[in-house]
LOBANU-404907 format. One record per residue (C-alpha): x, y, z. Coordinates in steps of 0.25 Angstrom, whole numbers, plus 5000, padded with zeros to 4 digits. Layout:
BEGIN
XYZ...
END
This chain:
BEGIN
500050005000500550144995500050225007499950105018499450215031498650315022497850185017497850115031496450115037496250195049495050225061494850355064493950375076492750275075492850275058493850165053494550215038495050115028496150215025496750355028496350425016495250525018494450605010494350755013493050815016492850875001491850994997491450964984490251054983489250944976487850954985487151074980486051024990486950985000486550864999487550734996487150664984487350564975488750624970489050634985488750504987489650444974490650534978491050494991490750344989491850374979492950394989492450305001493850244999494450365008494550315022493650435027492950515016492750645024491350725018491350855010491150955021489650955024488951065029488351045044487151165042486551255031487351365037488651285037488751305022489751375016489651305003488551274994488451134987489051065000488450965008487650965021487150875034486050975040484850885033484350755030484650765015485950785018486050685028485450585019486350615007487650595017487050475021487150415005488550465005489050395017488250275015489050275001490350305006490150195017489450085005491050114999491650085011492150225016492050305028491550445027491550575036490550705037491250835036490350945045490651075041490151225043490751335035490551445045491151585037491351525023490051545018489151635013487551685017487351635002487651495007487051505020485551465023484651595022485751695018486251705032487851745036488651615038489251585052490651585058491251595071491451755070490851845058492251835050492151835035492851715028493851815020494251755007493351645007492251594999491051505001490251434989488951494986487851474978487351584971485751634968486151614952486451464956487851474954488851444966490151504969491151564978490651664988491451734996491151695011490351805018490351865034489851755045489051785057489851735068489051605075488351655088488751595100487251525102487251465088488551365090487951265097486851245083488151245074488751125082487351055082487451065066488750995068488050895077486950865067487850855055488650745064487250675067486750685052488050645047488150515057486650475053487150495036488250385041489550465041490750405047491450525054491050675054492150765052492150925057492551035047493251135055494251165044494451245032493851375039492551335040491551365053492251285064493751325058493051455059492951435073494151385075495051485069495551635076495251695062493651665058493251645075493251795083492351755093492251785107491351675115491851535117492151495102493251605099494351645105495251545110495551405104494851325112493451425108493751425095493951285094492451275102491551235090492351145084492451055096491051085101490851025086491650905087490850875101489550895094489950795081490650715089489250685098488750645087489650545080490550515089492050575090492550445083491850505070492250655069493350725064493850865062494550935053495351065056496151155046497251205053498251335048497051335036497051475027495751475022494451555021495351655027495251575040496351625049496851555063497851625072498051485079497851365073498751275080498251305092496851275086497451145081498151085094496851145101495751055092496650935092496650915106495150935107494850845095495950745101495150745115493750725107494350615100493850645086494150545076495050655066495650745065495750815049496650935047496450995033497951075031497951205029498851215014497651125009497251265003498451284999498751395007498851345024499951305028500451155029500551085041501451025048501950905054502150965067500651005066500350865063501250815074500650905082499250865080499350725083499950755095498450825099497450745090497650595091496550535082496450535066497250645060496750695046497650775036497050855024497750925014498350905002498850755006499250644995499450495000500950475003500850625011499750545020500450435020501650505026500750585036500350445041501450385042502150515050500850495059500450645058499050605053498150485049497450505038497350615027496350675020496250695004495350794996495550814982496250684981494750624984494050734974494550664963495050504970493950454975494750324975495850384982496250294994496350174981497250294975498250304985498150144987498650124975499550244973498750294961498650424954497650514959496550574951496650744950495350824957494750914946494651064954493451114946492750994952492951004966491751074968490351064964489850994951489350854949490250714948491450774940492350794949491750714960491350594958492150554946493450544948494050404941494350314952495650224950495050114943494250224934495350304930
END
């Protein structure tokens, strides 16, 4: 075997992997009812070889929505179309995970229910960024983010029940692990972060406030599916949607203890220079993270194979994610088995559209 650890199976929390190769959470724009359907449903069968298949990110509310076109689990539609997607995922032998995610400040009163200001931690503009709306002519586009409300201190505890009730909805639709989007700069990096969170009360300030939601969150997910069955990602040092952080470390060290002592099942850091623009981590980071987190560690970002491989075998982290080697592989973990060459993703078909560029990538024994 090429890659004997990246291929070697693995259990993480209470979910047995055949193998180390998962598949990044991938928005690809393709439910304009936000509802998952028949190509969602082909599309993620085709790649049940990944030891985890970690979902699109899926919205948790109607005011979560940064995006239009993306998925939600707020309904029974929903619900029921996520249901057919796992149960395929499952028929193909795979192990699939439900990525809970609010945008907070990158969005847009167009995109939001009845017009009304997006919510953030404090009522900071997302400089730079955009959202993706669409229009009254049906058109759909880029739309620069607009000014968020800040969340009022009584409605917190509704957002962490629309966390909750993602959790229950996506246990009943079958999912193996739910995963908890607090990365990229979306709502609970928001939070997180000494740039986008100017607050006052017991969710700003210091580390430990501003770290708050996202751990009342994981309590609240966690109640629901067990701790065996969540993970986290984080996106450390990320530049982005013009998110700044005066100290991410400290953040980091802070959130692994805590996640370490609620014994989560993962752990998934997205690095920062996946943009192309953050800077890269290091192995000290890593080192230095293991020391603190001691379950499943997850790294995404630009990763091949052998660099796994090697990141395994140094013992810095367990498993590794891969995106747009899975847009257009949807036999990858066979790929890497058999050391083949990799099919190229199209970019003008990473988001929105029908099948091109989704659904038909040749597999190995089609090409």
């Amino acid at each position: 075997m090429t890659y004997p650890k990246l291929l070697s199976p693995i259990t993480m929390g209470d979910v047995e992997l055949d193998n180390r190769v998962l598949m990044a959470p991938l928005t690809r724009a393709r439910t304009p009812d936000s509802i998952p359907g028949d190509l969602q449903v082909e599309y993620y069968a085709q790649r049940a070889g990944a030891g985890l298949i970690i979902s699109e990110a899926t919205n948790i509310s109607p005011t979560a929505r940064g995006y239009v076109y993306t998925p939600g689990i707020w309904t029974d539609a929903q619900e029921a179309g996520w249901q057919r997607v796992v149960s395929a995922v499952h028929d193909a032998g795979g192990r699939i995970a439900l990525q809970l995610w609010h945008v907070g400040r990158i969005s847009h009163e167009i995109v939001q229910p009845e017009g009304q200001q997006p919510v953030a931690p404090s009522a900071l503009r997302a400089e730079g960024a955009n959202c993706f709306a669409e229009f009254a002519d049906g058109s759909a586009g880029q739309q620069p983010t607009s000014t968020p409300r800040a969340l009022e201190l009584d409605e917190i505890p509704a957002l962490i029940d629309d966390y909750r009730q993602a959790t229950r909805r996506a246990k009943r639709a079958g999912f193996d692990m739910v995963e908890v989007h607090s990365a990229n700069a979306y709502l609970l990096q928001q939070f997180l972060a000494t740039g986008s969170n100017q607050r006052t009360d017991r969710y700003g300030g210091s580390v430990v406030n501003r770290a708050r939601l996202l751990l009342e969150v994981v309590d609240a997910v966690t109640a629901e599916i067990g701790s065996g069955r969540v993970g986290v990602r984080l996106s450390p040092f990320i530049e982005i949607f013009g998110l700044t952080d005066d100290e991410p470390q400290a953040m980091m060290d802070y959130l692994a203890g805590e996640l370490d002592r609620r014994d989560i099942a993962y752990l998934h850091v997205n690095e920062p220079d996946w943009t192309g623009e953050g800077p890269q981590l290091t192995d000290d980071f890593r080192r230095d993270l293991r020391s603190r987190f001691s379950n499943t560690l997850i790294y995404c970002g630009h990763y091949t194979a052998e660099r796994t491989e090697k990141l395994i075998d140094a013992g810095l982290g367990d498993a590794a994610a891969f995106g747009r080697p899975y847009i257009a592989n949807p036999d990858l973990v066979e790929r890497f088995r058999q050391d083949a060459a990799l099919n190229e993703p199209n970019p003008d078909t990473f988001y929105g559209g029908g099948a091109e560029g989704y659904t038909d990538y040749p597999r190995l024994d089609r090409s």
